[in-house]
TORKOL-4160 file (C-alpha; in steps of 0.2 Angstrom, whole numbers, padded with zeros to 4 digits, m for minus):
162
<pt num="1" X="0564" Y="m0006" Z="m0652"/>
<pt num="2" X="0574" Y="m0021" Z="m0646"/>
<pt num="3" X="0592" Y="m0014" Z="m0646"/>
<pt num="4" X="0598" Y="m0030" Z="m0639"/>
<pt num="5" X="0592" Y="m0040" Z="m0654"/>
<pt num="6" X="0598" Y="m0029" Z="m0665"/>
<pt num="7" X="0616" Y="m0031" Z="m0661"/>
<pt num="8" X="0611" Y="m0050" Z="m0661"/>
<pt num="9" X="0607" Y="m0049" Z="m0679"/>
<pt num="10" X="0622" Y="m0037" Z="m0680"/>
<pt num="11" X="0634" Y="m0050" Z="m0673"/>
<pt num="12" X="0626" Y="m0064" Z="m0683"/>
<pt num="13" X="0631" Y="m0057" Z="m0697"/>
<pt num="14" X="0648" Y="m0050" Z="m0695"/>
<pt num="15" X="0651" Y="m0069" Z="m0690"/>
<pt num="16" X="0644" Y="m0078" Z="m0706"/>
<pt num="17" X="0659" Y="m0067" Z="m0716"/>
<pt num="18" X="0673" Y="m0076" Z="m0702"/>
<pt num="19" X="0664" Y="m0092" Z="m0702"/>
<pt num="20" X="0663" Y="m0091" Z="m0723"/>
<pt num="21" X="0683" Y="m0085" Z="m0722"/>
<pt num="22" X="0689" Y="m0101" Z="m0710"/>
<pt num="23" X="0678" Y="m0114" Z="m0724"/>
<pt num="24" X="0689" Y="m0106" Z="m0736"/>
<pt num="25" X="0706" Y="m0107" Z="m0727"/>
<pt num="26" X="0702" Y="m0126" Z="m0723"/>
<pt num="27" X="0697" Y="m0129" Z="m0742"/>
<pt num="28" X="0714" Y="m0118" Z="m0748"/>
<pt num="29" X="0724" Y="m0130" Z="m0734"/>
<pt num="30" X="0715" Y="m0146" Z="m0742"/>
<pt num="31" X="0719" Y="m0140" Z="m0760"/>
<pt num="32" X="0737" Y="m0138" Z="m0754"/>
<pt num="33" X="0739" Y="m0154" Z="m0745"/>
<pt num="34" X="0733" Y="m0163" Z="m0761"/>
<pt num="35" X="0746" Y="m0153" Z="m0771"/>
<pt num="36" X="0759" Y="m0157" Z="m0761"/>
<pt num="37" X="0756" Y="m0174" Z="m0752"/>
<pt num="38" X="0765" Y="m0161" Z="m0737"/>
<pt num="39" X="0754" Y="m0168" Z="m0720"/>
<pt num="40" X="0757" Y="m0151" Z="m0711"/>
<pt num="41" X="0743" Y="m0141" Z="m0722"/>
<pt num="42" X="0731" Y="m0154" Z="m0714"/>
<pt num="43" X="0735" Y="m0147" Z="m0695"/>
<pt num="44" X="0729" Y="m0131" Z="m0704"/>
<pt num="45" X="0714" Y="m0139" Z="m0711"/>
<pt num="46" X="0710" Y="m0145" Z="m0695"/>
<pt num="47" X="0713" Y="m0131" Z="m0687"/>
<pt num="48" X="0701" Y="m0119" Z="m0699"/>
<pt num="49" X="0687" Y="m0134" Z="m0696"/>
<pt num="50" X="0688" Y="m0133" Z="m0680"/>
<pt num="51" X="0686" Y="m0114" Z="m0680"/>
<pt num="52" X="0671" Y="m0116" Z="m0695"/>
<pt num="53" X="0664" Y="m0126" Z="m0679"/>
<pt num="54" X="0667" Y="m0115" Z="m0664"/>
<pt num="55" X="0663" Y="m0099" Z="m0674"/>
<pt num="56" X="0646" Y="m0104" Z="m0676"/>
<pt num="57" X="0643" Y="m0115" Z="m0658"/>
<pt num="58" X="0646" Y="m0093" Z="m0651"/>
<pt num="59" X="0635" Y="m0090" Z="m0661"/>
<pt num="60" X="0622" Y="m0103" Z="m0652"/>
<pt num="61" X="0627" Y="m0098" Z="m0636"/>
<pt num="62" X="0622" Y="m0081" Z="m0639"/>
<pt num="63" X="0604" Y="m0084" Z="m0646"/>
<pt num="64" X="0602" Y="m0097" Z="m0631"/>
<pt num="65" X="0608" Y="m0085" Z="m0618"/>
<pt num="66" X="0599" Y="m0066" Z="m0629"/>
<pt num="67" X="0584" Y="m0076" Z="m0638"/>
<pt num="68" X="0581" Y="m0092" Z="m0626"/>
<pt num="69" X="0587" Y="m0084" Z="m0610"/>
<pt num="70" X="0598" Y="m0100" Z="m0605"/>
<pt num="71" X="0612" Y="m0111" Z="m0609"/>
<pt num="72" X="0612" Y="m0129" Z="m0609"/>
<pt num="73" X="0619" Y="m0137" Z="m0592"/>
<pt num="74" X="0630" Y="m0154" Z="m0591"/>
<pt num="75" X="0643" Y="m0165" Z="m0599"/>
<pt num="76" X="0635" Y="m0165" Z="m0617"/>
<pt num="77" X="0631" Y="m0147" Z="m0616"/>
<pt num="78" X="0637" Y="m0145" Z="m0633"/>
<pt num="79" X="0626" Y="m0157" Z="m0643"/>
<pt num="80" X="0612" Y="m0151" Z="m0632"/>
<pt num="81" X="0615" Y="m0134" Z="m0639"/>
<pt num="82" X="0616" Y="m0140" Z="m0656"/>
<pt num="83" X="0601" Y="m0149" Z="m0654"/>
<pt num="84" X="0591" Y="m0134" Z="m0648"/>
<pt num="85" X="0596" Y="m0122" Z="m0662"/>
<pt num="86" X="0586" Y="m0136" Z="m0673"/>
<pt num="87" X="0569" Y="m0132" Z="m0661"/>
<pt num="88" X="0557" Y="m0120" Z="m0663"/>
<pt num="89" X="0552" Y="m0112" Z="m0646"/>
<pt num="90" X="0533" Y="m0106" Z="m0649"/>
<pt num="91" X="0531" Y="m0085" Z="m0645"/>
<pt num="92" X="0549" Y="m0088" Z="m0645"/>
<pt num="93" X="0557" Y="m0089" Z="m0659"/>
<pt num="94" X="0560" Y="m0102" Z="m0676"/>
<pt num="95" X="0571" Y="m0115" Z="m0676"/>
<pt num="96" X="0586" Y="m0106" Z="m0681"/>
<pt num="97" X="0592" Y="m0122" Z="m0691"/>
<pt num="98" X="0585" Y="m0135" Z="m0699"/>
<pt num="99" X="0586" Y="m0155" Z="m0692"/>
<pt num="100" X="0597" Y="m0161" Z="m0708"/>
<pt num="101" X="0609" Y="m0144" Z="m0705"/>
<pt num="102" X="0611" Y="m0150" Z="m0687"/>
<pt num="103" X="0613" Y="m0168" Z="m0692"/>
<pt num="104" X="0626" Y="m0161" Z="m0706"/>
<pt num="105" X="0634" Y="m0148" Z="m0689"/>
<pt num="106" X="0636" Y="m0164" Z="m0679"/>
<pt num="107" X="0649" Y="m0170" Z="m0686"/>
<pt num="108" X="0659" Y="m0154" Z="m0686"/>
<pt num="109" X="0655" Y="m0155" Z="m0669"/>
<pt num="110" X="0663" Y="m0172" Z="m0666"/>
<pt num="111" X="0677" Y="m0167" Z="m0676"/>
<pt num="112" X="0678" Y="m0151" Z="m0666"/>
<pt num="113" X="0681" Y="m0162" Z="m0651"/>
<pt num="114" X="0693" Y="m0172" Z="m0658"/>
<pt num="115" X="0704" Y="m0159" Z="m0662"/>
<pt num="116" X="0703" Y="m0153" Z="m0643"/>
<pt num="117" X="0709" Y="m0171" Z="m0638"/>
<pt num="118" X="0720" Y="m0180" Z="m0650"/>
<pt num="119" X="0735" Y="m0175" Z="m0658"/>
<pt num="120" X="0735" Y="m0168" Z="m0676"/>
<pt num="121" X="0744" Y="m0180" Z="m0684"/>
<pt num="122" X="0733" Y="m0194" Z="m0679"/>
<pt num="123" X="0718" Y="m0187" Z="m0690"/>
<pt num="124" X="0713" Y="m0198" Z="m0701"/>
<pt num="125" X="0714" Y="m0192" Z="m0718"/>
<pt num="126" X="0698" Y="m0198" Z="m0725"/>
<pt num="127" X="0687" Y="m0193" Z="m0712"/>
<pt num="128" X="0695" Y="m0174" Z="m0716"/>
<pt num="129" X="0692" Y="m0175" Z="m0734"/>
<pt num="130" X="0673" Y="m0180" Z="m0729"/>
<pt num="131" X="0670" Y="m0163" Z="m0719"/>
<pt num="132" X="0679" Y="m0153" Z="m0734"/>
<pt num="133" X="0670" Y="m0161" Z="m0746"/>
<pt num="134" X="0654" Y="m0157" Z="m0736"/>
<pt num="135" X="0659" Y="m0140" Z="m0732"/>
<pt num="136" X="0654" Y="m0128" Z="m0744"/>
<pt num="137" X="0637" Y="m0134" Z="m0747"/>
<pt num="138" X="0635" Y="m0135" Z="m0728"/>
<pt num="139" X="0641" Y="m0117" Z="m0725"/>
<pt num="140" X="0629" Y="m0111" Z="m0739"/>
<pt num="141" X="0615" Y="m0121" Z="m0730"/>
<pt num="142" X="0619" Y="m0112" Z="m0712"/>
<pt num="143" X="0623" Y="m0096" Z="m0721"/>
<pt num="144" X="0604" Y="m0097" Z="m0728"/>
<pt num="145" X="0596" Y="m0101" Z="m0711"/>
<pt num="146" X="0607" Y="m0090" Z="m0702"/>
<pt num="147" X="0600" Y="m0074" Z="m0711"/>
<pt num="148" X="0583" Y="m0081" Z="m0711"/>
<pt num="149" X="0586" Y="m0079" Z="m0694"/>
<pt num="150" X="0594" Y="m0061" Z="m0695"/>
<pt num="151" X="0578" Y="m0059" Z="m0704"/>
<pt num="152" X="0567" Y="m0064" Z="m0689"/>
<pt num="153" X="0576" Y="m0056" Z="m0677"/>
<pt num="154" X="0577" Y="m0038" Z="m0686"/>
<pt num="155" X="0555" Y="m0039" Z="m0687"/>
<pt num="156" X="0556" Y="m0042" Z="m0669"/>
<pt num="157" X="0567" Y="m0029" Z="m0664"/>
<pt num="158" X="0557" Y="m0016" Z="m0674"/>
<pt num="159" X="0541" Y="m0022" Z="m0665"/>
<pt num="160" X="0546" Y="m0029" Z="m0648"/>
<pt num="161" X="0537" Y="m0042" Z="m0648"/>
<pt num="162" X="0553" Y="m0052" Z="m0639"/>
């Protein structure tokens, strides 16, 4: 037995719940900001979209470095990653995402990114309500490929195959 990919699995899980608790935070922000017009709930939304992003990017780099066996090098290391999760590696392992959840992940990525390097009150408004529009049907998409995964994962720990 794989003990290794077991705790993957494990730690893949326990994520999905922290990852499913920041959409909710950003959605509860959004709801907030609406309600009150008040632009400081959208640092929070940011904040919590950027956390949806950087919860499940972990995630990535601990199936590229436990599953893959390496992390993407260079200065677009994090779209390189992304991209991978979105390939299947033959005797390897599936795609652990599908293409339209990584098209759907980029731009959480980019917005990630933005938050990093621009000040919060610069945001622009409409490109916030976009993500949160998008993000419950996007988390429900990752949550499903991300156990499907778990799934894989747990068979091939049980028959060390990996």
């Amino acid at each position: 037995m794989n003990e290794r990919l077991l705790q993957l699995s494990d730690r893949i899980s326990d994520e999905l719940r922290e990852l499913e608790h920041a959409a909710r935070r950003a959605q509860e922000g959004w709801y907030r900001f609406k309600q009150s017009s008040d632009e400081l709930y959208l640092d929070g939304v940011a904040l919590n979209l950027h956390s949806f992003y950087g919860g499940l990017e972990r995630l990535f780099e601990l199936i590229a470095t436990a599953v893959d066996g390496s992390l993407p090098q260079g200065a677009n290391w994090h779209q390189i990653l992304l991209e991978k999760m979105a390939k299947e590696f033959p005797g390897i392992r599936p795609a652990v995402i599908s293409e339209s959840t990584r098209e759907a992940l980029d731009e959480y990525r980019g917005f990630r990114h933005m938050v990093r390097h621009v000040y919060t009150f610069r945001f622009d408004v409409s490109k916030l309500q976009g993500l949160i529009e998008k993000v419950p049907k996007v988390f429900a998409q990752v949550q499903l490929e991300l156990q499907a995964f778990v799934t894989f994962l747990k068979q091939y720990a049980i028959s060390d195959d990996i």
